[in-house]
N, C-alpha and C positions, 0 to 999 in steps of 0.2 A: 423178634417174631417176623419172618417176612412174610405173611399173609397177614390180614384184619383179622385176628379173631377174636370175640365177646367174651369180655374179663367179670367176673362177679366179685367184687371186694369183700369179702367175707368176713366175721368173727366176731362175739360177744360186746353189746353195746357197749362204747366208750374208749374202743380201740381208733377209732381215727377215721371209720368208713368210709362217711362223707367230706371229712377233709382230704385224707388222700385219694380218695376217688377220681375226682376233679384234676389231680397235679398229675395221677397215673394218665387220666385219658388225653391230658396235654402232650406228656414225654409220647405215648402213644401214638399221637395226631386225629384220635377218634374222641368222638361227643360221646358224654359221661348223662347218666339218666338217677338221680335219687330213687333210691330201693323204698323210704318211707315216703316216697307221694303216688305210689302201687299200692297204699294201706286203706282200706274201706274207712268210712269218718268212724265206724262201729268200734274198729281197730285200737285205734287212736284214742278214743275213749276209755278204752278198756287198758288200754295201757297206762293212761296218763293217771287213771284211778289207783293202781298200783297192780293192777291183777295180772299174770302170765297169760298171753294167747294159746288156746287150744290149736291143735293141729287143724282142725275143722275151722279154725279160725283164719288160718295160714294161707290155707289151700287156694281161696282166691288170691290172693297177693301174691303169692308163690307163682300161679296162672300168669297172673298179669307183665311180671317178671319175663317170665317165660316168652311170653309173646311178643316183647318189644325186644328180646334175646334174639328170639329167632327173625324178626325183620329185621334185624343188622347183621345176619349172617352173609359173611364175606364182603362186609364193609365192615366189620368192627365197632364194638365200642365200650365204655365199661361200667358199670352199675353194680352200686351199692346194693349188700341183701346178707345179713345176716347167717341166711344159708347151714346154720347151727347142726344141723342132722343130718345124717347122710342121704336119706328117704325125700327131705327138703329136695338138696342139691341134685339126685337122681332125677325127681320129679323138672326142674330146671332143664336138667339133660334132654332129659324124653320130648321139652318142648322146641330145645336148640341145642342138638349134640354140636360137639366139636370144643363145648364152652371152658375157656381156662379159670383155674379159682387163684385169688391169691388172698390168702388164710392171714389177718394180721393176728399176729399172738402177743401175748404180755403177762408180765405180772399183774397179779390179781391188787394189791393196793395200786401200784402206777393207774391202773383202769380208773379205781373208785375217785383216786384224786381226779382223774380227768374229769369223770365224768362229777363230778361235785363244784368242779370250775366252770362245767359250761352252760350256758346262758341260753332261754329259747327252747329247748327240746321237751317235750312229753316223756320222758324212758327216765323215772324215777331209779335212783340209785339201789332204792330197794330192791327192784327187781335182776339186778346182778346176779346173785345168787343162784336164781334159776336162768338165767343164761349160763355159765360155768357148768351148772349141772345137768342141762341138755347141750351141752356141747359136743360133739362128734370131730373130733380134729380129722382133716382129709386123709385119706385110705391109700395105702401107695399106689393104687391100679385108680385112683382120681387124677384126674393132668392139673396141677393147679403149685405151687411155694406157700412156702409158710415163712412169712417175714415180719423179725420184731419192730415191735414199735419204740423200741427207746430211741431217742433223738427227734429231731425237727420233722415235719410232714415231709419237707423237702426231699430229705436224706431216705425216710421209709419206704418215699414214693419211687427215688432212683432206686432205692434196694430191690424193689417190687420187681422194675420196670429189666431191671439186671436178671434178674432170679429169671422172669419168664421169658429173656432171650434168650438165656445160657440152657433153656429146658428143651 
């Protein structure tokens, strides 16, 4: 990409968001911002109890996104955000057009093992299910790849980092 432009790591908890987030904004040369520290403490709670976020739930966090999106417009950078709906990722647009997604995709056991190995997080494994099925994979008229997750962060992250030169 020979301009900076602001990446959203996208896709159903336990695809790798915040891991490869970080390696993308490295290959990149721009600073990477965690999509769950944009989450109200209210959030977080509700998540960690097992319960799905309402859309009304979203909307600030979604905002907040938004707005550190758009102060890195034309310096780049890249940020983790779930971004599940297309109404989400519009909403994202509206605050910082130009913004690229890259969509990590996977098998649906691969995910659950991950995410049942990992250590630290709130985003109970129960709640998978309703990620899958609010999932909106991106739209061909959205600028963004869709790249799997099988293999090491390393390898995802160069897959990413390839996918959204070659676009």
């Amino acid at each position: 990409m020979s301009t900076p432009h602001v990446v959203v790591v996208m896709g159903v908890a336990g695809t790798g968001k915040t891991t490869v987030g970080p390696l993308l904004a490295d290959r990149l040369g721009v600073p990477y911002a965690e999509g769950d520290d944009f989450h109200p403490p209210e959030n977080i709670a509700k998540m960690s109890s097992g319960t799905p976020l309402t859309d009304d739930d979203r909307w600030p966090w979604l905002d907040a996104i938004g707005a550190w999106a758009h102060g890195r417009a034309g310096h780049g950078g890249v940020v983790s955000c779930s971004a599940l709906k297309r109404g989400y990722r519009d909403r994202l647009r509206a605050a910082a057009p130009g913004l690229a997604f890259v969509h990590l995709t996977g098998d649906r056991a691969l995910i659950e093992d991950r995410m049942r190995h990992r250590e630290g997080h709130f985003m109970p494994t129960a709640l998978l299910d309703s990620q899958f099925a609010t999932l909106e994979p991106l739209g061909p008229d959205e600028a963004g790849v869709a790249v799997d997750v099988t293999g090491t962060p390393e390898e995802i992250a160069e897959r990413a980092a390839e996918a959204l030169a070659a676009r």
